[in-house]
C-alpha positions in Angstrom: -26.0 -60.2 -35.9 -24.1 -60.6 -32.8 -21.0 -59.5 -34.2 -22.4 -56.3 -35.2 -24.0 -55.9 -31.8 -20.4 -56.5 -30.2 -19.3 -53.9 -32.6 -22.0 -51.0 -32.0 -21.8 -51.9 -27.8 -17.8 -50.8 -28.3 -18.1 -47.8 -30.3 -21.3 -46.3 -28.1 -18.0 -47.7 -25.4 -15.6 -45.1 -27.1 -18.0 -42.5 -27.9 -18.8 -41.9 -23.9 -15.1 -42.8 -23.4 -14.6 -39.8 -25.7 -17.7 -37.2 -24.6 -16.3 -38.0 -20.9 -13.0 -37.4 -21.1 -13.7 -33.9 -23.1 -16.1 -33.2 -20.3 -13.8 -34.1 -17.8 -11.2 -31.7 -19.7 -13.1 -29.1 -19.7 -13.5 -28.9 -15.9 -10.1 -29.2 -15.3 -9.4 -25.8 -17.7 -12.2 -24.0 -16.0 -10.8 -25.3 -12.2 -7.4 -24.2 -13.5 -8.5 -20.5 -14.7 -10.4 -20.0 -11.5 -7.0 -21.2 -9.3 -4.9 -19.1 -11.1 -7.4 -16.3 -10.8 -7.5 -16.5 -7.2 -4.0 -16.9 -6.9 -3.4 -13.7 -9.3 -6.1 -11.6 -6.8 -3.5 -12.6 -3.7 -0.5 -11.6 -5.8 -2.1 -8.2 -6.4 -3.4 -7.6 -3.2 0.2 -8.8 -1.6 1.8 -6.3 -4.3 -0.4 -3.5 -2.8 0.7 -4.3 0.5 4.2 -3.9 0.1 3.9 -1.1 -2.4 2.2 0.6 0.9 4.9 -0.5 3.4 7.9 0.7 1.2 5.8 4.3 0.4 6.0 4.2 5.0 9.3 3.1 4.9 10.2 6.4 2.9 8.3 8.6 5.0 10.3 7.1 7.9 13.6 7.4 6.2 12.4 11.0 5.6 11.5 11.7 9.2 14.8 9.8 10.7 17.1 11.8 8.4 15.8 15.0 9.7 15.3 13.8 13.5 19.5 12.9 13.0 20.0 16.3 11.7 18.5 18.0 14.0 20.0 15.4 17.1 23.4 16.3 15.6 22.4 20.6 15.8 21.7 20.3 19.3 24.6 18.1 19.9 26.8 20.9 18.5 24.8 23.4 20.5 24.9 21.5 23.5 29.0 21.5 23.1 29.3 25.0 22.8 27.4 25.5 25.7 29.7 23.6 28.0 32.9 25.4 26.5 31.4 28.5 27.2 30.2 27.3 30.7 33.9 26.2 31.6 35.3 29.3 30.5 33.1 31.1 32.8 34.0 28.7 35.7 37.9 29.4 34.7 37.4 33.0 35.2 35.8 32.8 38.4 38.2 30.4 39.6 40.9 33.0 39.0 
């Protein structure tokens, strides 16, 4: 008799041994999922983020190429102005 209550004490032992450690399994998945879906909201959010800053950085780009063009017009301008300016001084220096 007490043999076979040594025997049915270990395997009620190994039954909660097993029913824990499933339970204990089954946290960890559903911990892991909701990590990984936090971690996947960042990610996307972060993605946004510089999806936004490189559409800006375009724009920029845009702008500064024309602002340069237009630098370099008045540049020219401003050149042709002075060669004509000295020409008149030449001729009323003579």
């Amino acid at each position: 008799m007490e043999v076979q209550i040594g025997i049915l004490g270990a395997l009620i032992g190994v039954l909660i041994s097993v029913l824990t450690f499933s339970r204990n399994r089954d946290k960890d998945v559903k911990s892991d999922a909701s990590e990984s879906a936090v971690i996947k909201t960042k990610l996307e959010a972060i993605n946004s983020g510089v999806e936004s800053i490189r559409i800006d950085i375009k724009a920029n780009e845009r702008h500064v190429s024309e602002l340069s063009e237009r630098l370099i017009r008045i540049d020219e301008s401003n050149k042709a102005a002075h060669k004509r300016i000295d020409k008149l001084e030449t001729k009323g220096d003579a």
